[in-house]
C-alpha positions in Angstrom: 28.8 89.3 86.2 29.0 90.5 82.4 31.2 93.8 84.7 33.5 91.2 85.8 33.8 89.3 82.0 34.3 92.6 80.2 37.0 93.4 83.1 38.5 89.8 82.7 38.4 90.1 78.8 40.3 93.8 79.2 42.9 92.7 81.7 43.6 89.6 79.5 43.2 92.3 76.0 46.1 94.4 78.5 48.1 91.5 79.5 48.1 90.5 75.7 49.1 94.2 74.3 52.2 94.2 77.0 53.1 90.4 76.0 53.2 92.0 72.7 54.9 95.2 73.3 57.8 93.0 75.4 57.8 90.8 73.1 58.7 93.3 69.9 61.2 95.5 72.3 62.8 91.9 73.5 63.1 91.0 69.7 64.3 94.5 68.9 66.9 94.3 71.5 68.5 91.2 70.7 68.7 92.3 66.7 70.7 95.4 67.8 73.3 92.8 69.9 73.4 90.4 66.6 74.3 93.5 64.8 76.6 95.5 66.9 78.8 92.1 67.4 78.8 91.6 63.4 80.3 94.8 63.2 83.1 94.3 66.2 83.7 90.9 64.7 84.1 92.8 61.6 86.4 95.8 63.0 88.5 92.7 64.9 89.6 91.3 61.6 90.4 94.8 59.7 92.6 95.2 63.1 94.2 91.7 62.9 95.3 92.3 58.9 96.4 96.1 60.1 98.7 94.2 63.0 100.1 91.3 60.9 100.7 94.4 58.2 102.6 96.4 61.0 104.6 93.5 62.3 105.8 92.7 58.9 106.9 96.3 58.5 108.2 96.2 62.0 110.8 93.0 61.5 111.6 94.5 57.8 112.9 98.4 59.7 114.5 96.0 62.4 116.6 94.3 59.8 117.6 97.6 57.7 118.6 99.0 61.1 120.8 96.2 61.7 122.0 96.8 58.4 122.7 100.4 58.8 124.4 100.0 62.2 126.9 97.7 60.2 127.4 100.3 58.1 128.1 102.9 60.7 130.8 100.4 62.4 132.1 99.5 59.0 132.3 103.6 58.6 134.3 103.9 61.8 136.9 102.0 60.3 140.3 103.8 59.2 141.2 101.2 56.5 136.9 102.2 55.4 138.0 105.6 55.3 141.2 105.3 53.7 139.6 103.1 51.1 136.7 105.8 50.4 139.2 108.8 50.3 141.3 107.1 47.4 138.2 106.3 45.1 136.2 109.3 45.8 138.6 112.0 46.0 142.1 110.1 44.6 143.9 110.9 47.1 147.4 109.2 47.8 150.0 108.6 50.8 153.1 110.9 50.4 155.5 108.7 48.2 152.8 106.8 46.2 151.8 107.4 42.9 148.1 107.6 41.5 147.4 105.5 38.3 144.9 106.3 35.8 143.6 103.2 33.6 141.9 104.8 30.6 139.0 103.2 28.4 140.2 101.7 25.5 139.2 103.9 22.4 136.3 102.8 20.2 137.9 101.6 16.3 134.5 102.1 15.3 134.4 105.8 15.8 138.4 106.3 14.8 137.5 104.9 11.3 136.5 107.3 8.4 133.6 107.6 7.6 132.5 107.2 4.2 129.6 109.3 2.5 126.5 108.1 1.0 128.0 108.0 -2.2 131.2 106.9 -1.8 129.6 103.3 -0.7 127.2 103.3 -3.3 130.4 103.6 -5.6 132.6 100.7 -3.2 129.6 98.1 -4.1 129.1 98.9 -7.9 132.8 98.5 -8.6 133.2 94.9 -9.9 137.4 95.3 -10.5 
């Protein structure tokens, strides 16, 4: 009888110890789930901000190429090209006559210009 209560006690020691043991792996396992999903959950949001990012950029090339494809029909044009060969290169139709507008001239720098002295001298005359 005390064979079959120190059997009992070390089957129920055993079935304790494996309780245990699954117990810990169980706890360990579920830990390594809670974590791996924090960090997808935190790689899906970096991904989401790098998409919205990339849209943005997306809709922003779509409107310059609209823009540039303008341009290229606008470019196409002979009145565009006739326009750009006059102000770049002024060139003219046989017959017409190119007109240059000057600047004006500066007074400022077509006065004389008076020394040091001389203005000293302009202020202390009193006659």
């Amino acid at each position: 009888m005390i064979a079959k209560n120190k059997k009992k006690q070390n089957e129920s020691k055993q079935a304790i110890f494996f309780s245990a043991l699954l117990g810990i792996m169980l706890f360990m396992v579920v830990g390594y789930l809670v974590v791996s999903n924090l960090k997808i959950n935190a790689r899906r949001t970096e991904l989401n901000s790098q998409l919205i990012k990339l849209k943005v950029e997306l809709n922003a090339l779509e409107v310059k190429k609209v823009q540039l494809q303008a341009q290229v029909s606008e470019a196409a044009d002979d009145e565009y090209l006739e326009k750009e060969a006059r102000d770049t290169f002024n060139l003219k139709k046989p017959g017409e006559e190119v007109v240059i507008i000057l600047p004006a001239e500066n007074n400022e720098s077509s006065q004389k210009k008076e020394s040091f002295f001389q203005k000293i001298i302009d202020k202390i005359k009193f006659w």
